[in-house]
C-alpha positions in Angstrom: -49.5 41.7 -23.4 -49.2 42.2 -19.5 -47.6 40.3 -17.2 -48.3 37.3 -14.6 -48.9 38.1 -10.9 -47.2 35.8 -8.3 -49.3 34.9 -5.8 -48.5 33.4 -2.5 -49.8 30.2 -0.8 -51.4 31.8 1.7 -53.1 34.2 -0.3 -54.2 31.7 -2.5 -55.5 29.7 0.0 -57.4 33.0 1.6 -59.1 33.4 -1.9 -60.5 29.6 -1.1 -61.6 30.1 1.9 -63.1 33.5 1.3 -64.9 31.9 -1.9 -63.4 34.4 -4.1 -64.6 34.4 -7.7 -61.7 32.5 -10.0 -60.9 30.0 -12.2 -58.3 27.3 -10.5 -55.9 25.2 -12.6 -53.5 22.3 -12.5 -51.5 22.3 -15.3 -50.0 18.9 -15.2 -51.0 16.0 -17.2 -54.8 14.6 -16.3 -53.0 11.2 -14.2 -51.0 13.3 -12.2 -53.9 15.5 -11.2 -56.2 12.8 -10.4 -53.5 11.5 -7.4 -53.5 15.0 -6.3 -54.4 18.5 -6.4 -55.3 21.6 -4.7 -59.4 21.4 -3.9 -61.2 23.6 -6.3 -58.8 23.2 -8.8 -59.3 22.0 -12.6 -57.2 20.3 -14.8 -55.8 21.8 -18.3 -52.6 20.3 -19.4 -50.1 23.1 -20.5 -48.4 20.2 -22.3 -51.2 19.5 -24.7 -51.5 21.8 -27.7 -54.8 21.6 -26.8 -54.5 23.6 -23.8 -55.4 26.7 -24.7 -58.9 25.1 -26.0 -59.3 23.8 -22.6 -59.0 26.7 -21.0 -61.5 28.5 -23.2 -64.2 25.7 -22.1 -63.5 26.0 -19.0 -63.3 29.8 -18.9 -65.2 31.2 -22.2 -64.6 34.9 -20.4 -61.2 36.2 -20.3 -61.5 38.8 -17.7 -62.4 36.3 -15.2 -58.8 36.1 -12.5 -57.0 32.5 -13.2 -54.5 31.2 -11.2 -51.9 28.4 -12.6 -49.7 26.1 -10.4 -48.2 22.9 -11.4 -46.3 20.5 -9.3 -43.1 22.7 -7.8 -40.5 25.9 -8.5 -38.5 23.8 -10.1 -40.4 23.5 -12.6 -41.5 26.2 -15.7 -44.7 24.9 -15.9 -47.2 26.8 -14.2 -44.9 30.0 -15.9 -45.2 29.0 -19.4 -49.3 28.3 -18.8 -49.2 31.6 -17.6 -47.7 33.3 -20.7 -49.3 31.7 -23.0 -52.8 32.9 -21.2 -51.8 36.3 -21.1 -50.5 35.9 -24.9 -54.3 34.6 -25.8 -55.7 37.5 -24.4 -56.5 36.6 -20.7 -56.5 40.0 -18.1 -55.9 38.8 -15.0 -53.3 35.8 -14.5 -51.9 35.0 -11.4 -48.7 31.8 -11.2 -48.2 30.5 -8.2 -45.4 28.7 -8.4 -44.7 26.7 -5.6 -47.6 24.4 -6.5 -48.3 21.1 -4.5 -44.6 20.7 -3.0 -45.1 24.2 -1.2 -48.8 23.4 -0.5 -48.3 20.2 1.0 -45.4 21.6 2.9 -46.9 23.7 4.7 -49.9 21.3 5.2 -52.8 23.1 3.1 -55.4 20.7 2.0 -54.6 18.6 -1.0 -57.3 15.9 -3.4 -56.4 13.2 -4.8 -57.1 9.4 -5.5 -53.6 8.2 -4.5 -51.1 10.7 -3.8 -47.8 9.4 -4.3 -46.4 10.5 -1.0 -43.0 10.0 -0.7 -42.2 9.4 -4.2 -40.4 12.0 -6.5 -42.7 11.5 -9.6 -39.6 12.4 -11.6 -36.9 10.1 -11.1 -36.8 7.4 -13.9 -33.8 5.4 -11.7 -36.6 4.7 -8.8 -37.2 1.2 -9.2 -38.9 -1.8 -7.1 -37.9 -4.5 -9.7 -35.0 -6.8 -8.2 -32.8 -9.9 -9.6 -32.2 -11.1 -13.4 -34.3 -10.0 -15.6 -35.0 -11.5 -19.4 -34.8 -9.2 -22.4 -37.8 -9.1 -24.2 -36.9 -10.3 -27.9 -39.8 -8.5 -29.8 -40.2 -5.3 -28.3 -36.4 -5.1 -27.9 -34.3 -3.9 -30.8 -30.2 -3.0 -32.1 -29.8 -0.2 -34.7 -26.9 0.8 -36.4 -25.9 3.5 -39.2 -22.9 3.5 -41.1 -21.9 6.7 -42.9 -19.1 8.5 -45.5 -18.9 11.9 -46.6 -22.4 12.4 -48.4 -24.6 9.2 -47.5 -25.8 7.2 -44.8 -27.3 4.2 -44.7 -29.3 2.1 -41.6 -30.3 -0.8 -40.0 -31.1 -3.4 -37.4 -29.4 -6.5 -35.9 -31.5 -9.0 -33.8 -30.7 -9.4 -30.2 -30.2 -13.1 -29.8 -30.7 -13.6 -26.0 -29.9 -10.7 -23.5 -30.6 -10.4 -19.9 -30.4 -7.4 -17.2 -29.3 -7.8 -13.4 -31.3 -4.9 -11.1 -30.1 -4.8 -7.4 -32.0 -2.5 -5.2 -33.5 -0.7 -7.9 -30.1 -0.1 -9.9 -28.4 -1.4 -12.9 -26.3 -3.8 -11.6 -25.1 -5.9 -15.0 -26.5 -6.3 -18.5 -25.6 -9.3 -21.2 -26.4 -9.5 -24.6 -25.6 -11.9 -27.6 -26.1 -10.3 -30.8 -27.5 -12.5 -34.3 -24.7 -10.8 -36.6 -26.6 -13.1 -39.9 -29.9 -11.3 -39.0 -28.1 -8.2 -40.2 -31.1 -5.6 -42.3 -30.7 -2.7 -44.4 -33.6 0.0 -43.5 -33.3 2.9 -45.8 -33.1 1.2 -49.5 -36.5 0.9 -51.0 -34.9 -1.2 -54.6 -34.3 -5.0 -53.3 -31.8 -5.9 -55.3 -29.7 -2.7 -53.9 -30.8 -3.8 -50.4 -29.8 -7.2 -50.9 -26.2 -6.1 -52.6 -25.6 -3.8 -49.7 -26.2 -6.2 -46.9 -24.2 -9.4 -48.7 -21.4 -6.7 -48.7 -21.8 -5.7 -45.0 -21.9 -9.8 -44.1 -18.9 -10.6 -46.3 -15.1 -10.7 -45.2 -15.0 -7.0 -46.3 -17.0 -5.8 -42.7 -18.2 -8.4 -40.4 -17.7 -12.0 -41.9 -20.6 -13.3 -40.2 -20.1 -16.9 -41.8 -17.1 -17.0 -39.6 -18.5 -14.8 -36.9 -22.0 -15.1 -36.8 -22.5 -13.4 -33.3 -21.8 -10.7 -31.5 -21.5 -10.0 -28.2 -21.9 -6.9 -25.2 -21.1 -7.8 -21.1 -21.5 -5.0 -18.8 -18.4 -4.3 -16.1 -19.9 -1.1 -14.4 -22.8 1.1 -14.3 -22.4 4.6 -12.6 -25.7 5.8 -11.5 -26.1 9.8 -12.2 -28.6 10.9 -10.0 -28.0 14.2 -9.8 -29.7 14.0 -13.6 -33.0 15.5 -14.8 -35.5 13.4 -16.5 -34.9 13.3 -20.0 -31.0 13.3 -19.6 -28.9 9.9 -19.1 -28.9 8.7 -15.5 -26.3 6.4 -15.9 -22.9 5.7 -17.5 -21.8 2.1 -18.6 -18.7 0.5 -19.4 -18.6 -3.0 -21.2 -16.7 -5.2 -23.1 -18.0 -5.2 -27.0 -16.9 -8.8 -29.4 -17.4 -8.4 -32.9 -14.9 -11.2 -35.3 -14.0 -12.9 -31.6 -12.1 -9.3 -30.8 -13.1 -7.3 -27.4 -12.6 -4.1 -26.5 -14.0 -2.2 -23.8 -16.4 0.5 -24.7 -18.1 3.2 -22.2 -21.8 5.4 -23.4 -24.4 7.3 -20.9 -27.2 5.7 -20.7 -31.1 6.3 -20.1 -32.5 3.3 -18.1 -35.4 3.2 -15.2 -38.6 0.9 -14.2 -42.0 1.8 -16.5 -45.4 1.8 -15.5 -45.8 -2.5 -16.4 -43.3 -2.9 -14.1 -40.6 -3.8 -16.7 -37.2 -2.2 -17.2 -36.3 -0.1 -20.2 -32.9 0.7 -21.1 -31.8 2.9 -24.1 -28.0 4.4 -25.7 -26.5 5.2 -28.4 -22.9 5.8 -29.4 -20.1 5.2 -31.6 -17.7 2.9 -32.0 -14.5 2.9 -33.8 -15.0 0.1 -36.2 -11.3 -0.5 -37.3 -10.3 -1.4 -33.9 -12.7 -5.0 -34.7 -10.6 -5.2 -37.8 -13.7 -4.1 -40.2 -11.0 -2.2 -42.5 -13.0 -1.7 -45.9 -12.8 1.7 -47.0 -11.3 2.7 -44.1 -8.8 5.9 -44.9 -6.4 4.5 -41.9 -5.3 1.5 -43.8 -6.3 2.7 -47.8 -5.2 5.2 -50.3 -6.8 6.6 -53.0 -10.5 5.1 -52.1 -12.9 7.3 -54.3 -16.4 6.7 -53.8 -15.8 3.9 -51.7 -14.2 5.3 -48.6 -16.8 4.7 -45.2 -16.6 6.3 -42.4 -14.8 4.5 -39.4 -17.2 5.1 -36.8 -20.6 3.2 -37.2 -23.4 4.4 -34.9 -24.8 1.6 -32.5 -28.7 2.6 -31.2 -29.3 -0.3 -28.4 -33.2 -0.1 -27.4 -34.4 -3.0 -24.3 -37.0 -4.0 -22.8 -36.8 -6.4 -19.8 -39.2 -8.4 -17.7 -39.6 -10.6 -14.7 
């Protein structure tokens, strides 16, 4: 296998102008093509494990020069397209790698339906939304797993009611009131098992939701990380958690931004401590001797919102 050639803008664009015989290609997915790309180029997403497929339609001849960009430096795209032509047999690659930032930059000619100019593409925390926003019941969901040495088992809690508050663009406060007697058991297929587990996890043992039949989460702070790359969370939130009428504050990053609908998703997960709520059963802090009937203390709590206008 040989090895990519760089190839500079201005090179690239001489080969343009000069009409040179080669194969030009986008790498990015097809939307973010179609606002904008280099004229000339086509579009073969290196994301896809199709890609290699499209690249063979769209050049059946693999000694024919291709050059690969996608959408900055920063990013390994255009790189790993690159290898994995020159891994599939393809002589002559060339990466250019400082795709349409550098081409735009230096105010080379650029298609496109509607560029996004301005806008970083990648940052999930750019929002327009503004104000309270209501949590959308269905599509909006509370997991939890409980643990001891050798099993697990999961399930779900409905939210209740639950609002977000977005001011100029950023988390600003979230609320939510959690249905503690809605409380399901995923993972066991035999119903009278289920049923047995979850009469044991709503009973005075855990969560004595006859007594307690809510539960309860009010945002104090959200620190906004900006400095994060897509995919990692962009903020970190402190809160007050209720569960049996007891509060304690508890802190978890957090993954939250505006989607395409123009609604607000927000995701975490973390663990809590469940003996501080005074949910002792099993708990080795507070018994001896438990057997096969010691449970982990910390319970794993999956939040997953969706808010809207």
């Amino acid at each position: 296998m040989g090895t990519a050639q760089l190839i500079s803008p201005h090179e690239l664009k001489n080969w343009i102008d000069a009409g040179k015989e080669f194969l030009l290609i986008d790498v990015l997915p097809e939307e973010y093509y179609s606002e904008k790309h280099i004229p000339s180029a086509k579009n073969a997403c290196v994301y896809e494990v199709s890609f290699l497929d499209q690249i063979a339609e769209l050049s059946p001849d693999k000694n024919k020069p291709i050059v690969v960009y996608g959408p900055s430096a920063r990013s390994l795209s255009s790189t790993t397209a690159a290898e994995k032509l020159l891994k599939q047999g393809y002589v002559e690659v060339y990466d250019y790698q400082g795709g349409t930032v550098e081409w735009e930059l230096l105010k080379y000619p650029i298609d496109g339906e509607s560029p996004r100019n301005g806008v970083n593409e990648n940052d999930s925390s750019v929002s327009t939304l503004g104000g309270s926003l209501a949590v959308d019941l269905k599509k909006s969901k509370a997991l939890w797993i409980g643990r001891n040495l050798v099993n697990q088992h999961y399930g779900s809690i409905r939210i209740a009611r639950g609002e977000i508050n977005i001011e100029d663009g950023t988390l600003a406060g979230a609320h939510f009131l959690f249905d503690m007697t809605s409380m399901q058991c995923n993972d066991i297929a035999d119903l009278d098992l289920n049923k047995l587990l979850v009469e044991h996890l709503t009973s005075e043992d855990f969560f004595d939701v006859q007594r307690h039949p809510s539960a309860e989460f009010v945002m104090t702070q959200a620190i906004r990380r900006d400095e994060e790359t897509p995919g990692r969370p962009n903020y970190f939130v402190s809160g007050n958690l209720t569960i049996k009428g007891i509060t304690h504050e508890v802190e978890f990053p957090t993954f939250a931004g505006e989607l395409e609908d123009g609604s607000w998703a927000a995701q975490a997960y973390f663990d809590i401590d469940r003996t501080d709520w005074k949910v002792l059963y099993g708990s080795g802090k507070f018994f001896e001797k438990l057997g096969k009937h010691l449970v982990n203390d910390f319970i794993t709590i999956q939040l997953s919102v969706i808010a809207r206008p």
